[in-house]
N, C-alpha and C positions, 0 to 999 in steps of 0.2 A: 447122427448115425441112427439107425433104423432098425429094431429088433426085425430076427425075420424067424422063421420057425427051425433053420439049417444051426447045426452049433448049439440051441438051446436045449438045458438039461434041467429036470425036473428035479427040484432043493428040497429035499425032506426035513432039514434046518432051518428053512425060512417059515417064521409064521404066515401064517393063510388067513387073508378077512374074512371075516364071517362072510354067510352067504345068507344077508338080510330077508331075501325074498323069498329061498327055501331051504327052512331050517333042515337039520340032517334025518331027525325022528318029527315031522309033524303032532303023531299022533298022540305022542306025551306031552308034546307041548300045547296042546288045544282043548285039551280034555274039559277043563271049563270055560273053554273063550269060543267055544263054536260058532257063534254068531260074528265073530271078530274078523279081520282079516286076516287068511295065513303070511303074516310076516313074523319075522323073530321079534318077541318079546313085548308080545300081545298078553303072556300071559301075567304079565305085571300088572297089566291095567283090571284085569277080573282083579286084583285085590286094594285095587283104590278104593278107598271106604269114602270118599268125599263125593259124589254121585255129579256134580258139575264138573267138578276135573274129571272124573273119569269120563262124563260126556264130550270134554273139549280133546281129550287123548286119544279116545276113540275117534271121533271125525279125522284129530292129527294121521292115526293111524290108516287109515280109511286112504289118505290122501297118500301116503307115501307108500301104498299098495298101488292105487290107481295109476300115478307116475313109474314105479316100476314097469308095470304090465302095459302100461304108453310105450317107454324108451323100447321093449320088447317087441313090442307089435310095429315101431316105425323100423326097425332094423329089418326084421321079417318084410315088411312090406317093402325097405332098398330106400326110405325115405332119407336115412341115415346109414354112415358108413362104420362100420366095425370097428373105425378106430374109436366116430365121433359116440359112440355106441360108450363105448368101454371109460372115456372121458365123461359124459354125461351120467352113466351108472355110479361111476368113485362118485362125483360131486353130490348124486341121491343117496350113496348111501353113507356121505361124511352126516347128512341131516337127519339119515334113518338112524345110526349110530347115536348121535346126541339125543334125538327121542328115544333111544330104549335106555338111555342112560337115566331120561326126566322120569320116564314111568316108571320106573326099577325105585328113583328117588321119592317119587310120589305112591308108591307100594307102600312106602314104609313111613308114609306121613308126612316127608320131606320134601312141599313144594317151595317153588320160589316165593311165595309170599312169607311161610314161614320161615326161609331162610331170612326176607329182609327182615321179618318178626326177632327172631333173632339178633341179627346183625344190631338192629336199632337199641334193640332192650339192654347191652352190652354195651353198645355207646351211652346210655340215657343212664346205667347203673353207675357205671364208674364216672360219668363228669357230672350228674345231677344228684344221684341215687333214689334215682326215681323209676318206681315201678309200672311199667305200663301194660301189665295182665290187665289193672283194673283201670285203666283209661279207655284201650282201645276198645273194648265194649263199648261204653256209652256213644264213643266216636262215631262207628259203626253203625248204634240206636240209631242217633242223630241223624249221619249220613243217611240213614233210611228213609226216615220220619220226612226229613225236609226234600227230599232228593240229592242226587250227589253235585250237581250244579250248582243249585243254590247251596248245600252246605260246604263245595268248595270255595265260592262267592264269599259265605260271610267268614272263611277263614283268612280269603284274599286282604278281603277290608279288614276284617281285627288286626292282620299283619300289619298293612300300611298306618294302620293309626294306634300302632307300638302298643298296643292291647296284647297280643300274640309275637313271640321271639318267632325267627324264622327255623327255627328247630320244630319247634311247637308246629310250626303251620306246617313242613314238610314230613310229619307225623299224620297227620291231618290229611292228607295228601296222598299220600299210601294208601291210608283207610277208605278215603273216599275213591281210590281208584279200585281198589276190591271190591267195596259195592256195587262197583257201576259195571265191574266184569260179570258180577253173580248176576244181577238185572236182566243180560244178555240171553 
């Protein structure tokens, strides 16, 4: 069955999604992100204090304005039909949605790698009680120093010749993939 515009009534009860693309006040909401894109919740990413993530959030951000203003411009031009329009914007903006959730997260110091920082430190406290504030530093050194290649290589090999638990190396593993994001 087919909504059609006949019969349909306007639900002041129902919540309404936001409207990613244009916030309702812009101009409070941009006041330090001017260079940003106007989408909702740009203004998170002016307060990432991490200047890489903030770079990679920004680009994120960049991209799911340009996709918007795409799905926009093929419907105006009849490329695409008002339904496939309305189907393709929910699916852009279930991913606009989850980015302003990460920046909002990473606003407040909370990215995914500290989340697994976390996650790991909590498994390693309670079944080892082992502190790895002062590990992952040196790891990290290391992973620098040798590149993250070869210092994934000699974690591979310590692992295989039982030098290295495989906890230990998938610690290892994490570190050296943060490296090799920051390298980027």
């Amino acid at each position: 069955m087919r909504d059609t515009e006949e019969g349909y009534e306007e639900n002041e009860d129902v919540p309404r999604e936001n409207d990613y693309e244009n916030p309702e006040h812009p101009e409070e909401n941009f006041m330090d992100v001017a260079d940003l894109p106007p989408i909702e919740g740009v203004e998170f990413i002016a307060k990432i204090e991490d200047p890489e993530v903030r770079k990679r959030e920004i680009e994120a951000a960049e991209k799911i304005y340009e996709k918007g203003e795409d799905l926009k411009r093929k419907l105006e031009s009849g490329e695409i039909s008002q339904g496939a329009y309305e189907h393709e914007r929910h699916l852009h903006g279930i991913k606009a949605n989850r980015a302003i959730t990460r920046w909002e997260l990473a606003a407040d110091g909370f990215t995914w790698d500290k989340v697994g920082d976390l996650t790991e430190d909590l498994q390693h406290k309670l079944e080892y009680d082992l502190n790895l504030d002062k590990v992952r530093p040196r790891i990290r050194k290391t992973a620098e120093s040798l590149g993250p290649d070869a210092a994934q290589e000699l974690a591979d090999r310590m692992h295989k010749e039982g030098r290295l638990s495989k906890e230990a190396r998938d610690i290892v593993t994490r570190q050296v993939e943060q490296v090799r994001r920051r390298k980027k």
